[in-house]
C-alpha positions as a printed Julia matrix, in Angstrom:
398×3 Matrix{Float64}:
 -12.63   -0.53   -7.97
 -13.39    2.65   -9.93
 -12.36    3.54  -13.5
  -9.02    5.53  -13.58
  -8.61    8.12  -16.57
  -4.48    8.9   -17.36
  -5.16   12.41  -15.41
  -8.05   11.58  -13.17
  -9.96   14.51  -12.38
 -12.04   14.31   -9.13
 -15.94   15.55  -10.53
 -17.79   18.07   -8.39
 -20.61   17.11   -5.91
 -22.42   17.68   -2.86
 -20.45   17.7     0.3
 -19.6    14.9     2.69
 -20.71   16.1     6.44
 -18.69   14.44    8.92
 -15.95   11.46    9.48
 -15.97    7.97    9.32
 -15.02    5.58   11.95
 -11.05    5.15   11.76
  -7.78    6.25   13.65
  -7.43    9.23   15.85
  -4.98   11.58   14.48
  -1.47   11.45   16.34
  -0.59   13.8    18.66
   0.65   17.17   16.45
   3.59   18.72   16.88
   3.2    22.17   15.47
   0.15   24.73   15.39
  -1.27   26.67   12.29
  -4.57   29.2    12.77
  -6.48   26.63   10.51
  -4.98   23.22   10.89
  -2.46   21.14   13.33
   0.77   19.38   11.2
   2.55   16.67   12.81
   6.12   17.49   11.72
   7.8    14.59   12.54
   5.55   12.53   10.66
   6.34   14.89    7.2
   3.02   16.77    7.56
   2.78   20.4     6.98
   0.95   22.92    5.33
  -0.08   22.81    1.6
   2.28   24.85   -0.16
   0.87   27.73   -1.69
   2.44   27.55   -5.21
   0.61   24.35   -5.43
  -2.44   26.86   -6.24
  -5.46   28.0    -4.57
  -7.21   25.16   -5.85
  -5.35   23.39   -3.68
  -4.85   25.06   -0.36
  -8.77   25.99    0.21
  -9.78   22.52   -0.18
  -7.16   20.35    1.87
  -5.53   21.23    5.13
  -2.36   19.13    5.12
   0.2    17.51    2.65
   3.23   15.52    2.49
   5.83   14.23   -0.44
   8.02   12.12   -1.85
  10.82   14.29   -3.07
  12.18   12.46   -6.21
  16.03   12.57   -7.26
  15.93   15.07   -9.28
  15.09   17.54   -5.82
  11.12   17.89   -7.16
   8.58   16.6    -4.56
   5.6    14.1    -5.8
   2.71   15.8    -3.76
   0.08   14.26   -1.56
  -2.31   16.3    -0.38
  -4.9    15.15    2.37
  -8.45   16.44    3.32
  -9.53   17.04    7.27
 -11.24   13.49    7.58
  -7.99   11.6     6.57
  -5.89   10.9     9.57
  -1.91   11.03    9.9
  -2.3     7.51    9.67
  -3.56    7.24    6.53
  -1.65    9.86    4.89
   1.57    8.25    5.76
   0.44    4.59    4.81
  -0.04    5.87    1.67
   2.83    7.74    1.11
   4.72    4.45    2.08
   3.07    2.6    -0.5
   4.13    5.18   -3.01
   7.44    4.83   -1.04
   7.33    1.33   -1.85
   6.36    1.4    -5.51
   9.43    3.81   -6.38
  11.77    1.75   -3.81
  14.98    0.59   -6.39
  14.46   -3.02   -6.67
  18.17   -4.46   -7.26
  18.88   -6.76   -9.87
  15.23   -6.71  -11.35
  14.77   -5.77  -15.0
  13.13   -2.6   -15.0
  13.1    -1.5   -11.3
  16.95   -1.8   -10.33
  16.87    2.04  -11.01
  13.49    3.66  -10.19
  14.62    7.14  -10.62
  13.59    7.82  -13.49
   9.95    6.82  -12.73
  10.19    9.08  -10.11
  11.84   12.24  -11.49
   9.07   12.02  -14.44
   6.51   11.84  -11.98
   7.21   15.23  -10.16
   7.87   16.86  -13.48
   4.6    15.62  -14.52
   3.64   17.77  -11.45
   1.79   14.37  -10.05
  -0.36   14.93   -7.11
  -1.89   12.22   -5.26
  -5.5    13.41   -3.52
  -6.99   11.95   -0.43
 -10.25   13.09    0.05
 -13.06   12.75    2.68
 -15.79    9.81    2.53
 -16.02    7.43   -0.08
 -16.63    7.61   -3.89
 -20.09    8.05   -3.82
 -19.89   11.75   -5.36
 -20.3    13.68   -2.62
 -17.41   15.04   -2.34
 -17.34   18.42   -3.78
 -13.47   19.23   -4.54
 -12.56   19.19   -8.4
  -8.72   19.28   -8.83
  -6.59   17.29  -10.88
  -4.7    14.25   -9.37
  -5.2    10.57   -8.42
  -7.69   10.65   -6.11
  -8.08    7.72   -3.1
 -11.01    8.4    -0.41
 -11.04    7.82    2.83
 -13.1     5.04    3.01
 -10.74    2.75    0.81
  -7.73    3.59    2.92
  -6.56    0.62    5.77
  -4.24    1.24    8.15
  -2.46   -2.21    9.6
  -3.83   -3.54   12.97
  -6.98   -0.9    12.77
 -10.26   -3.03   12.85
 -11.15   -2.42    8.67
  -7.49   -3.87    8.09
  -7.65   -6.54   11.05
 -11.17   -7.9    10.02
 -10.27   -7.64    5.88
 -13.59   -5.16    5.66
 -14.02   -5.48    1.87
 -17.01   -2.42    2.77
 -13.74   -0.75    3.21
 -11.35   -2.26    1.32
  -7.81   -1.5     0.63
  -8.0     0.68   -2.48
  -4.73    2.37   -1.53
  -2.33   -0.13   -3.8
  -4.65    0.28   -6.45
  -4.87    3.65   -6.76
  -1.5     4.73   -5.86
   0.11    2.0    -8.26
  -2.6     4.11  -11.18
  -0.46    6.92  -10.18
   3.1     5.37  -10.5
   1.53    3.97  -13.98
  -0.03    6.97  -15.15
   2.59    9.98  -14.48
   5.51    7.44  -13.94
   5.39    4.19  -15.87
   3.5     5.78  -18.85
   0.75    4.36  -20.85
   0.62    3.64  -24.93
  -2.39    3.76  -27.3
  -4.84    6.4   -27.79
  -4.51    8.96  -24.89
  -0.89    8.09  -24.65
   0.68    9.15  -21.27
   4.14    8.83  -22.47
   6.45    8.1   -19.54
   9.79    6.57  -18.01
   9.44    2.72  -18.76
   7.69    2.16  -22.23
   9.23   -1.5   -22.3
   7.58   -2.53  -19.15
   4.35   -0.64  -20.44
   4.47   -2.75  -23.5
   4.75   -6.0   -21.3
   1.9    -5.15  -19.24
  -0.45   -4.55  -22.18
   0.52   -8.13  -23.49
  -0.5    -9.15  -20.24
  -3.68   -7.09  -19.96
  -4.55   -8.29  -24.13
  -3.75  -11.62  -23.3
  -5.9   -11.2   -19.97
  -8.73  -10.1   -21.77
  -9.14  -12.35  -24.54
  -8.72  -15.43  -22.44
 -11.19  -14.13  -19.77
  -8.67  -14.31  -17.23
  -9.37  -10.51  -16.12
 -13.25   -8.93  -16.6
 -14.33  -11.83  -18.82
 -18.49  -11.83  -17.64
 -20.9   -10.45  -19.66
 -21.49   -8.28  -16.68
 -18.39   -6.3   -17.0
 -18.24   -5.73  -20.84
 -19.41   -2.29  -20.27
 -17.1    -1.23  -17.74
 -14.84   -3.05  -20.16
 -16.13   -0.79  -22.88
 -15.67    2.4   -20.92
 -12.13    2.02  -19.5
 -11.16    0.85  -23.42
 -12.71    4.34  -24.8
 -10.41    6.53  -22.61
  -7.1     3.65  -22.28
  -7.42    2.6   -18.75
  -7.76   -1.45  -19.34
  -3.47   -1.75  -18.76
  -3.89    0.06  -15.81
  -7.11   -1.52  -14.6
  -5.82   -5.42  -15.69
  -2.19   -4.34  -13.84
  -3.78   -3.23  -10.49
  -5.99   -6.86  -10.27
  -2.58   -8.5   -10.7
  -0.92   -6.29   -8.11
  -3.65   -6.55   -5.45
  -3.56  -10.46   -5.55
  -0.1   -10.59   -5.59
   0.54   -8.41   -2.36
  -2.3   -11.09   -0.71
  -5.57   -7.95   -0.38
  -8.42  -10.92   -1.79
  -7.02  -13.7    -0.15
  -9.43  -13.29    2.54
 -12.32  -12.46    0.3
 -15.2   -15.53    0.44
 -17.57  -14.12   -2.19
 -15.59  -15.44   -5.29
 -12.74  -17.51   -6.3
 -11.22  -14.93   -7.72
 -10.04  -11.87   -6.2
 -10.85   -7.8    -6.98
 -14.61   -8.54   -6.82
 -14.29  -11.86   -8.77
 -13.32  -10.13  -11.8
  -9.81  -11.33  -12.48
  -9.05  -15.31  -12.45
  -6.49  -15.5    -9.64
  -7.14  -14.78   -5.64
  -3.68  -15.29   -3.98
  -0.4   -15.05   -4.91
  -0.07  -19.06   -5.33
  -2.98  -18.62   -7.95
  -1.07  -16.37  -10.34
   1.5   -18.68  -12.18
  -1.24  -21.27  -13.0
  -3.78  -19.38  -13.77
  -2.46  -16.04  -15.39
   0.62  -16.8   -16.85
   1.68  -13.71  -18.04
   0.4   -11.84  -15.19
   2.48  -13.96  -12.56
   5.55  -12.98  -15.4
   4.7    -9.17  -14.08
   5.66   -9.9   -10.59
   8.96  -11.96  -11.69
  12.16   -9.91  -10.86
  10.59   -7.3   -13.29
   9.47   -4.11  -11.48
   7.77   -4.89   -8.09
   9.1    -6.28   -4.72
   8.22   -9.26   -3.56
   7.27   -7.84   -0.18
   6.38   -4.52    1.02
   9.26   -2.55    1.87
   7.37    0.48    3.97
   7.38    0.7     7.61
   3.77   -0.67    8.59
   3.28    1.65   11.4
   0.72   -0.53   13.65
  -2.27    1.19   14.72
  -2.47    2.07   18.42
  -5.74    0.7    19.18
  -4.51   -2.44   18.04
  -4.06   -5.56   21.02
  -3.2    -8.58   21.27
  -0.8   -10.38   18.87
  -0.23   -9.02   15.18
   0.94  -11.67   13.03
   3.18  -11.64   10.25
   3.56  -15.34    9.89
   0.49  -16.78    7.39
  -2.33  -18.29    9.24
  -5.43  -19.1     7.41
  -7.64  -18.53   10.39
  -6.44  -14.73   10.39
  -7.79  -13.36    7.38
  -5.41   -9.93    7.59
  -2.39  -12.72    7.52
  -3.16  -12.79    3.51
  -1.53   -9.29    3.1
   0.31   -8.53    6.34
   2.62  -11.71    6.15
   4.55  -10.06    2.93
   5.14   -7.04    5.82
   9.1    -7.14    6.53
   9.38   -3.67    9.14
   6.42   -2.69   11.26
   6.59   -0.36   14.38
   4.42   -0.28   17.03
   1.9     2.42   18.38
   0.69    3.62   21.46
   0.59    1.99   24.52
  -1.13   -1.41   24.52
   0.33   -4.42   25.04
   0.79   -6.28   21.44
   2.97   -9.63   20.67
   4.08   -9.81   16.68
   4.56  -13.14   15.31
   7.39  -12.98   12.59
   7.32  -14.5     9.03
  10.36  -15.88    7.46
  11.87  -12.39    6.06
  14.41  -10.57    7.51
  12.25   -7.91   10.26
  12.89   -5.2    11.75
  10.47   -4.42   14.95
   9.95   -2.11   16.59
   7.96   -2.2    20.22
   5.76    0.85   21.6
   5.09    1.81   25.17
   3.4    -1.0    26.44
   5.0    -4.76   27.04
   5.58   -6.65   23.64
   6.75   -9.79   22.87
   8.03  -11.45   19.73
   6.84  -14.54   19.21
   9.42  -17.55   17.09
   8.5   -20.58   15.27
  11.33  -22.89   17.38
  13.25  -23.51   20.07
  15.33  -21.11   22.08
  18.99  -22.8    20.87
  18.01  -22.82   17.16
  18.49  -19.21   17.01
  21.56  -16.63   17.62
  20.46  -13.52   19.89
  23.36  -10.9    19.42
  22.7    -7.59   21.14
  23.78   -4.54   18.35
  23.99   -1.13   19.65
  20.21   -0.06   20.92
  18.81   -3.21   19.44
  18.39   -7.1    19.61
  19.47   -9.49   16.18
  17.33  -12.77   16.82
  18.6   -14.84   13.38
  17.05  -17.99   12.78
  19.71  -20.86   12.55
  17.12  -23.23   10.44
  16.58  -21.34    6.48
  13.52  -20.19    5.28
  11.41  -20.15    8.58
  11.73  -17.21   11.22
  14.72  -15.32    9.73
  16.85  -12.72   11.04
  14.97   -9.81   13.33
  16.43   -6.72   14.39
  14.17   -5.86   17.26
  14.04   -2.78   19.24
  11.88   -1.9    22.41
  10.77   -5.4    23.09
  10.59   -6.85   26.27
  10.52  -10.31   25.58
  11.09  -13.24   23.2
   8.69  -16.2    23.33
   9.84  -19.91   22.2
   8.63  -23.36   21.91
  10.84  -23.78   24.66
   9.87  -20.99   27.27
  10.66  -17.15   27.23
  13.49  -14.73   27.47
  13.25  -11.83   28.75
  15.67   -8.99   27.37
């Protein structure tokens, strides 16, 4: 967790040599003199009326291009793989993705036009923040260290040595040039009423010790209060429980380090109140709607079902759409939502909670509809590229 300013400006240091132990980059598709962009994957050179700040100190970039035709930049450092860069770009994806019917997120335009012409620009950068890094540009900056990728072994294992900062971070950057933030330092952006219910929240979170309430974080406390980072601070504890990134974590009770009350989702309603309200139909899904591209390395069975004796199951079963990489064989067990799967190169098999006649297999066009006749347990899966289903009952193959 680091302290997030409402512009954060990544300081100047001594340089990181080398990269840390993650996924390969995929294949490119297209050549430069100084760098290799994989196309298809929305990777390309930086654009040079981003600034020279910008293009001598980061090789590749991608966007979100907001309604209003201007693009939310991302721009990614040699060390970051393709991998990363478009797992995070999903999660911004996913933060800006209209949520129908909800109070303030049935129409996330807004959010998203005043974020490009607040010229955001999300900054993935080499290592880990240690200060050694030596790039100073403005943006929201997320290291390389802090960013998962699903079914790599950081993600599999729930590494909290490399934890997944990337909701954190990116949901600072939907809060600070999106969202908006009052007070002193005001950032003032698209959704002030929803800012005004998360400092409730965050005030409410405070003075009960719900959030940061130890003696040992009153200065950090102090700190993030002097430049009017607690609502975005208190908001991204509530937001990493809620999308299941502590449940896995044995050091505390409670999850982002043991500094906010609740550790799982179940926790929030009895023991935050108002910070379970947050989560209610207001703003964010209730699963992640990005395509969880699986790593390639990855074998063996991913599961999205809940299993306490997989500790990656905290945060992967609120997954909905995941495709599959490379060339290994890999079996996904489904959750109860609605799926869409898609297989890789290798033999893969989804794996169901019943028997063979409880479900409805309809074949639609290049893909397989496997809807679960019994509510609430396997759903409905649109499944493409799979070789096989696997029931209580025996297997099919397709």
């Amino acid at each position: 967790m680091k302290t997030s300013s409402l512009i954060c400006t990544i300081l100047g240091f001594f340089f990181l040599l080398g990269c840390g132990s993650k996924p390969k980059k995929e294949t490119p598709v297209e050549e430069s003199s100084n760098a290799t962009f994989n196309t298809e994957l929305g990777i390309e050179a930086v654009p040079v009326n981003l600034g020279e700040a910008y293009t001598s100190n980061f090789e590749r970039y991608t966007k979100v291009v907001a309604p209003n035709g201007k693009p939310i930049h991302i721009v990614i450092q040699d060390c970051i793989t393709d991998a990363q860069a478009v797992r995070c770009r999903g999660i911004l994806e996913h933060f800006l993705a209209d949520y129908p019917g909800s109070q303030y997120g049935s129409d996330k335009g807004e959010i998203a036009n005043k974020m490009a012409d607040n010229k955001a620009v999300l900054v993935l950068l080499n290592g880990k923040d240690d200060g050694k890094n030596p790039v100073e540009v403005p943006g929201q900056a997320l290291f390389e260290e802090e960013i998962q990728v699903e079914g790599h072994p950081w993600y599999v294992n729930q590494n909290y040595e490399h934890r997944d900062a990337a909701y954190e971070e990116i949901l600072h950057f939907v809060h600070d040039f999106g969202i908006g933030v009052d007070g002193h330092n005001s950032f003032p952006g698209a959704a002030p009423e929803f800012q005004q219910e998360i400092r409730k929240a965050q005030v409410n979170g405070l003075e009960n010790k719900l959030w940061a309430g130890g003696e040992r974080e009153q200065r950090w406390i102090d700190e993030l209060a002097e430049e009017n980072s607690l609502s975005q601070e208190y908001l991204a504890s509530v937001i990493d429980t809620y999308y299941g990134l502590w449940g896995a974590f044995s050091e505390s009770d409670g999850g982002m380090w043991g500094v906010y009350a609740a550790k799982t989702r179940d926790d929030l309603e009895s023991k935050d109140p108002m910070g379970h309200k947050l989560m209610d139909n207001k703003f964010f899904h209730p699963y992640l709607t990005y395509n969880a591209r699986i790593d390639e390395g990855f074998m063996g069975t991913f599961s999205l079902k809940f299993d306490p004796e997989i500790p990656y199951s905290h945060h992967s079963r609120y997954l909905k759409d995941i495709t599959l990489l490379g060339s290994k064989d890999v079996n996904v067990h489904v959750n109860e939502l609605d799926n869409a799967i898609t297989g890789n190169s290798g033999k893969n098999v989804v794996i169901f909670s019943g028997n063979q006649d409880e479900y409805t297999i309809t074949n639609v066009s290049s893909s397989v509809v496997v809807s679960d006749k019994i509510e609430g347990r396997d759903g409905s899966n649109t499944l493409k590229a799979i070789e096989e289903l696997q029931f209580l009952d025996g297997t099919l193959e397709l």
